[in-house]
N, C-alpha and C positions, 0 to 999 in steps of 0.2 A: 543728479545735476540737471537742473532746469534748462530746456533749450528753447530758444525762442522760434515761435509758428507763425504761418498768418491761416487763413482759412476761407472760404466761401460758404453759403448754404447755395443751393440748386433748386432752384425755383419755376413750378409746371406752372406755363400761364398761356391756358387757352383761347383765349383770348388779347393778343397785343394791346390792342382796341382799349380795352375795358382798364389793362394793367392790372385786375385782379392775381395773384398767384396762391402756390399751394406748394410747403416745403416739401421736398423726395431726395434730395441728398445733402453731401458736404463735401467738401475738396478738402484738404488740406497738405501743404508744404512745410518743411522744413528744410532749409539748405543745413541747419548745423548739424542735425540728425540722417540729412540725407534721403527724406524721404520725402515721397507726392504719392497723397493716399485719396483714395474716393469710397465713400460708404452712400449705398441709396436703399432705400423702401419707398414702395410703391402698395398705398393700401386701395383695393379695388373700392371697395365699395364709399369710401372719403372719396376718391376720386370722380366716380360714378353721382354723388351725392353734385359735387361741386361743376363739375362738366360733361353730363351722363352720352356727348358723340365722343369723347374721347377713344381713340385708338393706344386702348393698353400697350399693345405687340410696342407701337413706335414707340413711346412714351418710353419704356423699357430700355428699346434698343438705343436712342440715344443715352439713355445713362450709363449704360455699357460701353457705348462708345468714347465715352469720358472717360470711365474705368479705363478703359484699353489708352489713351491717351496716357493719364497716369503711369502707366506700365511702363509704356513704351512711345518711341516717338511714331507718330503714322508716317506706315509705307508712302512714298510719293512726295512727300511734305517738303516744303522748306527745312533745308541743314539748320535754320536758326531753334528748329524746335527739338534740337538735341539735349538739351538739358531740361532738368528737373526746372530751374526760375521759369526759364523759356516759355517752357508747357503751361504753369500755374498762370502764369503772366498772358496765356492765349485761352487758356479755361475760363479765365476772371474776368475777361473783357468784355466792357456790355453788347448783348445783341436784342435782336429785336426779333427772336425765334419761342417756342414752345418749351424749351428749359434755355434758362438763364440765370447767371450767377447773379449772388446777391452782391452787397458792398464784403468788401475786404476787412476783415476783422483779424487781430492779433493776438498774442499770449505766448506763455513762457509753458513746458512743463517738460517732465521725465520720460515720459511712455509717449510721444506721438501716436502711435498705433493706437491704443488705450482710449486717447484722447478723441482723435475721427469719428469713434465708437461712443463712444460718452456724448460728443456732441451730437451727433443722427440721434441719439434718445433723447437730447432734451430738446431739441430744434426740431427735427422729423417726427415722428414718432407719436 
């Protein structure tokens, strides 16, 4: 049974300035399925190639940081980011930081999980 997703890519841009980026994750939500998923790769040396001051460690730890979002709502946070929309709805929103979500994109399928995974390899990767 096909369940309808929306998704992000996650987007390193070292640069605000420039607007250049470089894909390293995905988000994805599903309310019918239930789930808020994040998958990231970080390849050193594309990275190194593309912005050789980058700070891997940070680079990482905000995508982790997203991940843990995903998971769960952050300690301290606003009560409004108790949910799964919530969260996606606050992941997706544009900022003007070093990862940032792409536009919002949609689709139908079986596996969400599967799906997260499938898109980091054709969009990341």
């Amino acid at each position: 049974m096909s369940r309808p997703y929306q998704y992000v890519v996650l987007r390193f841009v070292p640069r605000v300035d420039r607007g250049e980026c470089l894909n390293v994750g995905v988000v994805l939500h599903s309310q019918a399925a239930n789930v808020l998923l994040c998958a990231w790769h970080v390849d050193d040396d594309r990275v190194a190639a593309f912005a050789p001051d980058t700070d891997l460690a940070a680079l990482r730890a905000a995508l982790e940081a997203v991940a843990d979002v995903c998971h769960a709502p952050p300690e301290g946070v606003d009560a409004a980011l108790t949910t799964q929309g919530k969260r996606f709805g606050w992941l997706s929103a544009p900022r003007s930081t070093v990862l940032q979500p792409g536009p919002v994109h949609g689709g139908a399928v079986d596996d969400p999980e599967a799906e997260v995974h499938r898109l980091l390899e054709r969009l990341v990767r």
